[in-house]
C-alpha positions, 0 to 999 in steps of 0.5 A: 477360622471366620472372621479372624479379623476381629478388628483393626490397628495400625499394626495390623494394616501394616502387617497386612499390607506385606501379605495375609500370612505376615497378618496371621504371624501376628495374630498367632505370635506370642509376643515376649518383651525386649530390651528396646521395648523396654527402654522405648516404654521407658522414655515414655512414661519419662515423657508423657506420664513421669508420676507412674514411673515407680507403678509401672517399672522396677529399677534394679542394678546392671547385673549379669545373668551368667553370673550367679549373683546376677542370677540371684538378684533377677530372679528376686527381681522378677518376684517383686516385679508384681507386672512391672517392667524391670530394667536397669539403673544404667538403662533410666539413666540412658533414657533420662539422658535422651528425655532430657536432650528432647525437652530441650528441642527448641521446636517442641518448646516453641510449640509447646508439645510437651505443655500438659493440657491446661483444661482452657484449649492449650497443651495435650493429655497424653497415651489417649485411645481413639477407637472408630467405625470405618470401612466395616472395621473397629479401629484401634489406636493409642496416640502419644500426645492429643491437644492443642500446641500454643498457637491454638492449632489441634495437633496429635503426634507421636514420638519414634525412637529410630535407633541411630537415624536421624535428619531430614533424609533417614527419617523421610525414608523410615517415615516412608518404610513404616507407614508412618503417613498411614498411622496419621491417616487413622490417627487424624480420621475423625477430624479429616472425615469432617474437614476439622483442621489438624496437625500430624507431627512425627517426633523422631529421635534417634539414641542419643537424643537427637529430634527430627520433627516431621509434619505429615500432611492432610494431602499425605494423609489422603494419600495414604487413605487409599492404601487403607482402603485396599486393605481393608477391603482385603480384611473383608475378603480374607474373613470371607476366605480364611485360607487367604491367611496363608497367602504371603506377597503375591496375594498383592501382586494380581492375576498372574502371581508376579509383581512388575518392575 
């Protein structure tokens, strides 16, 4: 299989960076939708792009499958869904309930993060793509918000539903566990690569709507280059030897196969 690494994202790095075979997983894995997929798309479009709600979701009631109406009314559902994703009206309530308690943030409201872009250099468009050269790779990315905030800074930053963390400690530690200082190094590298000043912010909830604001930094951010650096350099090894892909952890772990602690 050459040059099974056709390119490279953010999810793929992170994959990677566990082992080739966590990488190859992914590659080969048919991906099905979950209810937290849904409910985190959901919020999405609630925040970023409220006017193609009705285009890219059918809303139907709480019904339960074991039952044969509920049965009846999914299986009309998912006729009618025509590519939509189907939740229910509990599900929008509860994301309504959270997007409502996130606009309210006094961080985001001073700041401005969820001002649409003015077209004269304040606010931010929304779901934009970046796609670079870097390393011998196309990278891919989708940011959640891109603009400038209301004190005239460029800023992108992204929204992290983490489930029930939330404050300073959790999210430092998830932010640390996901990578999240990686994804603002791919994020900002076209304005990093030229000294173009730029914001990274992490905007964390948890389910009850509950925001923890982090900025990763320009210093975390180079750190974290270094990290994407080995990894890429790998991507260009595993498509020179595609039987790596079946290596799993200790293909990190140097010459004698075990990690030191």
């Amino acid at each position: 299989m050459n040059n099974a690494i056709t390119h490279l994202s953010y999810s793929r790095i992170s994959e990677l960076e566990h082992s080739p075979f966590a990488l190859k997983d992914y590659l080969e894995k048919t991906f099905n939708r979950t209810k937290a997929m849904d409910e985190g798309s959901l919020l999405d479009c609630l925040l970023f792009e409220p006017e193609k709600l009705q285009e890219r979701f059918l809303f139907i009631p709480k019904v339960s499958k074991a039952t044969k109406e509920g049965k009846a009314l999914f299986e009309a559902a998912t006729e009618a869904a025509n590519g939509r994703v189907i939740v229910t009206d509990d599900q929008l309530s509860a994301q309504k309930a959270i997007e409502a308690r996130i606009r309210a943030n006094q961080t985001l409201i001073h700041y401005g993060l969820l001002a649409p872009y003015d077209g004269q250099g304040i606010g931010f468009q929304y779901q934009t793509k970046t796609e670079f050269f870097y390393g011998g790779f196309k990278h891919i990315g989708y940011r959640d918000a891109d603009g400038w905030d209301r004190n005239g800074n460029r800023v992108i930053w992204d929204l992290k539903k983490m489930s029930s963390r939330s404050g300073e400690h959790l999210v430092r530690s998830q932010i640390r566990t996901m990578g999240y200082d990686l994804q603002a190094a791919i994020y900002c590298h076209e304005f990093d690569s030229v000294n173009d000043p730029v914001k990274y912010y992490i905007i964390a909830t948890d389910n009850d709507g509950c925001v923890t604001p982090f900025e990763i930094s320009r210093d975390a951010r180079e750190k974290a280059r270094i990290r994407w650096n080995k990894v890429i350099k790998a991507a260009h090894q595993i498509n020179m030897q595609p039987d790596l892909l079946d290596c799993g952890c200790e293909f990190w772990a140097g010459s004698t196969g075990f990690f030191t602690f």
